[in-house]
N, C-alpha and C positions, 0 to 999 in steps of 0.2 A: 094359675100357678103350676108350674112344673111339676109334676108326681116324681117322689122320691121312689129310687126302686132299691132292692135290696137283694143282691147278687153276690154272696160271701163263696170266693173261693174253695173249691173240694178241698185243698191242704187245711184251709182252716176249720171247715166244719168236722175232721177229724183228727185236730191237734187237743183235742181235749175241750172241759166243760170252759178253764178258763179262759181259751185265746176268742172260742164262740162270744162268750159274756163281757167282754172286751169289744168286739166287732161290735156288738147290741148298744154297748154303752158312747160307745164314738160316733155311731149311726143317730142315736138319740140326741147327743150336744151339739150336733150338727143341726137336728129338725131344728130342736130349741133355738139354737143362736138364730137359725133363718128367721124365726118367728120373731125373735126380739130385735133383730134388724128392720123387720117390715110393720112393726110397731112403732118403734123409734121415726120411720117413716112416713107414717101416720101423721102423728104427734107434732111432728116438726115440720110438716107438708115442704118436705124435700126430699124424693126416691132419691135423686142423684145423688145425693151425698152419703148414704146409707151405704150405696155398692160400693161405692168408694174406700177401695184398699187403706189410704190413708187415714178416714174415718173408722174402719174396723179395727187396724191397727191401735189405733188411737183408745179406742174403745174400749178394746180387749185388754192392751196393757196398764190402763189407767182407770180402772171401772169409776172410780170415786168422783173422779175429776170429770170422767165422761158425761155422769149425769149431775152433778156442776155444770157441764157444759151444756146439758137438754134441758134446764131449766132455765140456766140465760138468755137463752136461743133467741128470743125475740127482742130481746137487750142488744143483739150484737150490731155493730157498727158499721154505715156505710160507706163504701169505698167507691170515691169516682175517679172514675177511668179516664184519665187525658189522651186521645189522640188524635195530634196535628196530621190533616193528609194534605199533599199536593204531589198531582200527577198522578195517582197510584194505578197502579195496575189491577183491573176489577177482578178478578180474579183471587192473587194475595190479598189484597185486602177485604174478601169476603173471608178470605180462611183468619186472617187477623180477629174481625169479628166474631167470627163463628168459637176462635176460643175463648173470647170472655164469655159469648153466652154458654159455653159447655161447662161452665165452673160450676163447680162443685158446691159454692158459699155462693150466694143466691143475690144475699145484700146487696149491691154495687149498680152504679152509673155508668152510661156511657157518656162522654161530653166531646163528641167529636166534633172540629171547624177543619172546612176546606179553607186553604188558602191561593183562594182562586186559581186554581188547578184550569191549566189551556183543557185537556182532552177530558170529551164532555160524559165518557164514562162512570166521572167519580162520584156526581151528584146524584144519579137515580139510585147507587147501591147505599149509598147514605140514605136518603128517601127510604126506599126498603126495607135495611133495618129498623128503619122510626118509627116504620108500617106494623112491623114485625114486632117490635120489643117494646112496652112504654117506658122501659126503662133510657131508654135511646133519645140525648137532649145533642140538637145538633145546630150551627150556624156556617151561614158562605158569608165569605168575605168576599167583598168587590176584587181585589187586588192582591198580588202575593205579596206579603209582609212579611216572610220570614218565620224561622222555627219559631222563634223564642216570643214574638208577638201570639203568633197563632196557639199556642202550649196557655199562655194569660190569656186570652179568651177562651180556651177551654173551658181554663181553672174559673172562670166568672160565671160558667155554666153552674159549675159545683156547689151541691150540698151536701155534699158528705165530711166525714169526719177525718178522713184522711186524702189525699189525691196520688196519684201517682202516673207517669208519662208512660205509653203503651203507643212506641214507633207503629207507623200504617203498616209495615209488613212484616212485624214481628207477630210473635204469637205465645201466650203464656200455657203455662203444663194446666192442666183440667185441675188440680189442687192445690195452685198458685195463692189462689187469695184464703180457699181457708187455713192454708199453712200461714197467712199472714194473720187470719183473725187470730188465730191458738197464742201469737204471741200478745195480741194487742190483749187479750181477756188476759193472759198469765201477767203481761206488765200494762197496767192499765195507764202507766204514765209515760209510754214509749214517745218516743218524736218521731223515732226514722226507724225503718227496716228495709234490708235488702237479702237479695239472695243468689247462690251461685247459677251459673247461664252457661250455655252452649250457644253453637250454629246452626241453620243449617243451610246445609251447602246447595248447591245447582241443582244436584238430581234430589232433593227432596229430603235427605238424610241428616239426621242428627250427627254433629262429629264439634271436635275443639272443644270437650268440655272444661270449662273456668270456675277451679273450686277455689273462693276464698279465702283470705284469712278473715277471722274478728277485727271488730273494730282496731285499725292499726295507721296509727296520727302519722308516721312517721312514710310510710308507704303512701299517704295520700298524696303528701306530699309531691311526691317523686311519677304517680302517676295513677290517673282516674280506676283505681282497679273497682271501687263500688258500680258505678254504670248501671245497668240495668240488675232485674227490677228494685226500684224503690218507692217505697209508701211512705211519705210525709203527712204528716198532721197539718190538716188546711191552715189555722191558725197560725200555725207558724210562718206556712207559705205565703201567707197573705203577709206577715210583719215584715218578711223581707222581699213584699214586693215581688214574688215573682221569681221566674228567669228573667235574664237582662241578655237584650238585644246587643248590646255592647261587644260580648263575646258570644256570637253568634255562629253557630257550627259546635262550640265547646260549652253552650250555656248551660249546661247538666252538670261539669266539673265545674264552675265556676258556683251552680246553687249549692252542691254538695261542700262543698269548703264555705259556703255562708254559713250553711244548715248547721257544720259541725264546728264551727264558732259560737253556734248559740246553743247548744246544746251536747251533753256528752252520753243522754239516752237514745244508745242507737244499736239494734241487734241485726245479727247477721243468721239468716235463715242457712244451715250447709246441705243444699238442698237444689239442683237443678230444676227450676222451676220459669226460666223464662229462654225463650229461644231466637237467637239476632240472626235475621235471615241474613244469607251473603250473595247482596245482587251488585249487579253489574254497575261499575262507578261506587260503590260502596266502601267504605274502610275497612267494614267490616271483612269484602274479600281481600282487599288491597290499602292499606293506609297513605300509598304513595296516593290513592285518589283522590284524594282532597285535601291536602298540605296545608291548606288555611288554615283548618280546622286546629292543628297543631299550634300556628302562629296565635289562634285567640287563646287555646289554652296556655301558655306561657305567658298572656297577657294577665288570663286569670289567676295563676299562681303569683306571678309578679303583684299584683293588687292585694292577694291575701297577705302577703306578707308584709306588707304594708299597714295593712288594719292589725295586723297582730304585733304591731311592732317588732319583726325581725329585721333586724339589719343584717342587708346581705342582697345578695340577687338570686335568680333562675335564670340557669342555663340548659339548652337541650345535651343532654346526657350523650356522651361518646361514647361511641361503639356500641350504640342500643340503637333500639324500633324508633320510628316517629311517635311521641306522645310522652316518652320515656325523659322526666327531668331529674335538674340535679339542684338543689339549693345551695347555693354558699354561704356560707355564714360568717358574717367579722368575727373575725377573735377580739374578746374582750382585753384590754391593756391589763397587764399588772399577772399573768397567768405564772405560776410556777411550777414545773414539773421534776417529781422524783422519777430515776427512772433504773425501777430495780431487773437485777439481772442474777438470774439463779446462775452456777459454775457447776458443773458437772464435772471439772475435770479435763474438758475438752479447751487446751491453751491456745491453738488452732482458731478454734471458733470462738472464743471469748474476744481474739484481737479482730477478728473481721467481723464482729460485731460492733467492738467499740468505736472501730475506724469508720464503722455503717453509721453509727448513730451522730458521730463527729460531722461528718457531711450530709447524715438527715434532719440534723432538726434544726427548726426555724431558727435563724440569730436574733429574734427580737424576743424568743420566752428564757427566761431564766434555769437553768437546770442542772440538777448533779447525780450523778451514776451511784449508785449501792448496788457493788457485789455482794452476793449473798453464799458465803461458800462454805461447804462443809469440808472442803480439801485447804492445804495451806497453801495460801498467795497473800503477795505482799502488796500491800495500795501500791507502792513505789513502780512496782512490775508493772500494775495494773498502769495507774496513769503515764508508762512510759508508751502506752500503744494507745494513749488518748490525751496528748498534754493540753487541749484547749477546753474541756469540760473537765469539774473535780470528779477524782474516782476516789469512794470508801470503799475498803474491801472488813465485812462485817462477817464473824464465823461463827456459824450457824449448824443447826440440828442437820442431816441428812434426809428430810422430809421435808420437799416442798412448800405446801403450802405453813406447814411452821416456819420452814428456814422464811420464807419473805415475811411472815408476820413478827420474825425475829428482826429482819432487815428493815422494815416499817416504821421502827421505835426510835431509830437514828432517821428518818426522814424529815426534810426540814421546810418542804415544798407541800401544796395542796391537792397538785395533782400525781395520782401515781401510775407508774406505766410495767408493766411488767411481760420481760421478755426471761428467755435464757440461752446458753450460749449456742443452741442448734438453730436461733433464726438470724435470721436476714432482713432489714427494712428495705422493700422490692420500687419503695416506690418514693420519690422527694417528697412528697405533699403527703405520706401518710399518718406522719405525728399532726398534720396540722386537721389534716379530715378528723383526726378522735379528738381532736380538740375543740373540734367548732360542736360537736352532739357533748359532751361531757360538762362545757360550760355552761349545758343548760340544765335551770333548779331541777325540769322533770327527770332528769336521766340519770339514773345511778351508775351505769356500765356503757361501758363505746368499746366497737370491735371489729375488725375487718375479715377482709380475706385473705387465708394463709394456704399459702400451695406446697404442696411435695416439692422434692429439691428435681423431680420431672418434668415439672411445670401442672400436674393435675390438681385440680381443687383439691386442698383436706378440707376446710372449713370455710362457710358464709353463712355463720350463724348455727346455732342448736334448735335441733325440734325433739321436743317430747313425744316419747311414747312408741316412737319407730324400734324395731329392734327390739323390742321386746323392753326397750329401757329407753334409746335415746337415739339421736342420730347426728350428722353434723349434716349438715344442707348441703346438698351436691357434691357431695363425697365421691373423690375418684372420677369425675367427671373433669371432661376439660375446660380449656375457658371459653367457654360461650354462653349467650344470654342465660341462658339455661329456661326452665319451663316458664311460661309466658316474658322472662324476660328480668326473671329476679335478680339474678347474681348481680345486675346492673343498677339496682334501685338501693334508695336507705330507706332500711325499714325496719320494724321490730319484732324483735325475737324473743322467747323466754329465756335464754341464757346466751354468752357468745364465750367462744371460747378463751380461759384466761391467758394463755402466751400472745402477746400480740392486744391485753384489754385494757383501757385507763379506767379508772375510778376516781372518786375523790377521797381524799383522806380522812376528813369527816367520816362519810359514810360509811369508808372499811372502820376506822375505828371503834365508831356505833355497834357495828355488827358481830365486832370482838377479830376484828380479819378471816382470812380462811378458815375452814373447821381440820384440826390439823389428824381427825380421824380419816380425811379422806386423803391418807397419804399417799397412797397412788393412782386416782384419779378422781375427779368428779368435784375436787373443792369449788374449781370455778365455779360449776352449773349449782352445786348448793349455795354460794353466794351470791351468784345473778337468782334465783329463785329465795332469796329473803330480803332480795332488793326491789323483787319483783311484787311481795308481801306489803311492805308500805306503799304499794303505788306506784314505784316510779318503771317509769321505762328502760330495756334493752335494744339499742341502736347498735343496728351491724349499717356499716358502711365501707360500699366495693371502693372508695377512694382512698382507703388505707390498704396495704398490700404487704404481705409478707414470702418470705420463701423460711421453711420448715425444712431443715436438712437432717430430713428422716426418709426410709423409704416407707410407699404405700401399704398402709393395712389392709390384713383380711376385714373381713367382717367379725369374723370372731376372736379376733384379736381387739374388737377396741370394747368387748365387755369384761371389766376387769373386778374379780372377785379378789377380798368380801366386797367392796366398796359398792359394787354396782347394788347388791341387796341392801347394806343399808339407806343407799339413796334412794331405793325403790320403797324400800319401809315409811321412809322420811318423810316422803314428796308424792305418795303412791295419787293422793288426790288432786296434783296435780298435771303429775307425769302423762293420766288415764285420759287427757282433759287439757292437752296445749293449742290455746286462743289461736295461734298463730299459724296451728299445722291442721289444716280443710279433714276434720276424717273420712272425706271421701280416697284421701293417699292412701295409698300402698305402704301399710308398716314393716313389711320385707324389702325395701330400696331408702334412699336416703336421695335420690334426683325428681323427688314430686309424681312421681309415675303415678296414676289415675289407678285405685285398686277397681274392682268389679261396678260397674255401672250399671243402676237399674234403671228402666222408663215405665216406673208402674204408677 
């Protein structure tokens, strides 16, 4: 053991008796802890995990639970380890190896098949490890069979309690799996976990790190962001049979959209814990390299939607990455929509709105215009700049979110849409995109993307917590995919911004409509977050488009007092805590930027 030495500083040993008896007392819970750490190590005959930052962490902040946890210790659950190799490069694939056996959580299998790999490298390092570890269950195949064969003969290998796929030249973080057991012990009835992943590139280096969001139905849709790593509960695995050769190159997105059909216990570790190396012929460097691979996943989403009865199709998403889809959805017959429109006054923009909406919406939905005006206008005015839809012009409070909950009472239609007279519908299809998310039970709110009259994002969705309060997604950025590729996807968010959002009319009325304290700003996101309260989802979708003819905010311009404290009073447990937004971001940007990255 180390000898502790004891070197206190000349300043300190004459700042007085106290700063000494302080040194003494720090030097002491330092021997202590060492002691109770190599105790612990003892006890649980695993040094490794002891040094281990994240077990001390763990430890230190959770005593109760800690030793909860060193009493279960021998209860905990083992995890086998899938990896299919063919051809691999003996080399990466000892480092592959080498990081399961460096884990931290001790429990776990290897269940490696070669799938008869030509270069005769691959079979002695497999041999090796089986030498080396008895935990190491391994088969050759005569013949290459493919990913998704070769993964089901892994899994035949397996007796553990969970399984999970570990690519031949990826490599997991040294606390990968016990950051997986912590949740299987906290939810003992978990199905699925995954967690956020990085790269790493040619010369060796970590880079591209891919932080999450929670579970989010709507995003999966649109494109495999779970991927790597995930830990399935065997049973499960076994009920559906597998990965399927079917969609092969994409069999991973195709089991995860089984997985989360059958089940909706599934957490997300926010946590860098697995690393996809970027080799040569890889999508991982390049997705143009194997374009297949795209075509089975589009077949796999096409099949889900199928089993889940959507009617509609999958299309590859335009103007996005390969991998990147788009769901259409039938509009159900018989829809109606209100479609209220705050007046500010601006006569200007109230007629090139109406003449926007006259040539935007679909002619097969039914629908009528309620102005909602605290200025005086006369319907007759109003429907002279819109004679093919009916216009009410309804006179109302001078506070938004009352004036439309005043304009609401007169709605005679089920769905409601609300604009005012500073936007612009940017795009033909984008009443019909919030209409195809809005007709479904789960979805209380549908919402696009609304840009500055510059063409810069203001909104693709709201994220909690940015800002000290709140943030709009990609704000002031231009229109590009943005980070990994969101702005292009539908997905869910905790609130979306209300100009430019449908709801149903049930629901707003349930909810009593907007809360009319927050009269100048923030009604929307307190009614997506008590929509968000009974369960249902917030769908932002980039196929609705608006233009916002305002100029770009500062940053300190879109916190608006009192409103933003009492939302923060409101919502403070939720704000501190949005599913959707990885707290690995940067709460000082609102474009996803990665805050401080640790590799400990």
């Amino acid at each position: 053991m180390e000898r502790l030495r004891f070197s206190p500083l000349p300043e300190q040993l004459h700042s007085g008796n106290n700063n000494l008896l302080n040194l003494w007392r720090d030097t002491f819970k330092g021997l202590v802890r060492k002691w109770i750490f190599l105790i612990i190590g003892f006890l649980i005959q695993n040094d490794f995990l002891v040094k281990e930052k994240s077990f001390q962490k763990f430890f230190t902040a959770n005593i109760h639970n800690a030793i909860d946890l060193l009493l279960s210790w021998r209860d905990r659950p083992l995890f086998s380890i899938l990896v299919p190799a063919y051809n691999s490069d003996p080399e990466i694939l000892k480092k592959c190896l080498d990081s399961l056996r460096s884990q931290i959580y001790r429990k776990w299998e290897l269940c490696i098949v070669d799938d008869g790999s030509i270069t005769p490298e691959v079979r002695p390092v497999i041999q090796e490890y089986a030498r080396l570890d008895s935990r190491v269950k391994f088969e050759f195949s005569e013949a290459n069979e493919g990913i998704a064969v070769t993964i089901n003969k892994a899994a035949r290998l397996a007796g553990g309690k969970f399984v999970g796929v570990l690519d031949h030249d990826d490599e997991l973080h040294p606390s990968a799996l016990f950051e997986f057991y912590l949740v299987c012990r906290k939810y003992p009835d978990i199905d699925c976990i995954y967690c956020d992943e990085d790269k790493i590139n040619l010369k060796g280096e970590y880079c591209c790190p891919w932080f999450k969001s929670d579970w989010n139905p709507d995003l999966l849709l649109s494109f495999n962001y779970i991927m790597h790593f995930v830990l399935c509960r065997r049973s499960l695995y076994n009920e559906l049979g597998g990965v399927s050769k079917a969609y092969e190159g994409s069999q991973d997105y195709d089991f995860i959209l089984r997985v989360t059909e059958k089940t909706k216990k599934i957490f997300h570790i926010p946590r860098i814990l697995y690393h996809w190396r970027m080799g040569a012929g890889s999508i991982s460097l390049n997705p143009d390299n194997k374009p297949a691979v795209f075509v089975s996943g589009i077949a796999a989403l096409k099949d889900a939607l199928t089993r889940r009865n959507i009617k509609g199709t999958a299309l590859d998403a335009p103007d996005a990455w390969p991998g990147v889809y788009r769901v259409v959805r039938d509009i159900s017959p018989g829809l109606c929509c209100s479609i209220m429109v705050f007046f500010r006054g601006n006569d200007k923009g109230l007629q090139r709105l109406l003449l926007n909406i006259k040539n935007s919406v679909p002619l097969f939905l039914k629908r009528e215009i309620i102005v909602c005006s605290p200025l005086p206008l006369t319907s007759e005015k109003a429907n002279s700049w819109c004679p093919d839809i009916p216009v009410r012009v309804v006179r109302t409070a001078d506070n938004i979110p009352l004036a439309f909950n005043q304009g609401v009472e007169y709605a005679e239609n089920d769905i409601l849409f609300f604009l005012d007279d500073e936007m612009e519908i940017a795009a033909a299809e984008s009443m019909k995109g919030l209409l195809e998310h809005i007709q479904r039970p789960e979805v209380g709110a549908a919402g696009g993307t609304v840009y500055y009259e510059n063409g810069l994002v203001e909104h693709a969705g709201v994220i909690l917590g940015c800002l000290g309060l709140l943030g709009y997604a990609h704000r002031a950025t231009p229109d590009t995919p943005g980070y990994v590729g969101l702005k292009r996807m539908i997905s869910n968010y905790s609130a979306v911004m209300g100009l430019g959002m449908m709801t149903k009319k049930e629901l707003f009325m349930a909810e009593g409509g907007f809360d009319p304290d927050f009269s100048k700003a923030y009604w929307d996101v307190d009614y997506c977050l008590k929509l968000r309260e009974k369960n249902l989802l917030i769908t932002y979708t980039p196929y609705a488009k608006f233009i916002h003819h305002i100029a770009v905010k500062a940053i300190h311009e879109m916190r608006v007092e009192p409103d933003a404290s009492r939302l923060r009073q409101k919502w403070r447990h939720v704000i501190d805590h949005d599913p959707y937004f990885n707290p690995n971001f940067s709460i000082t940007r609102e474009d996803f930027s990665p805050g401080e990255i640790q590799y400990d």
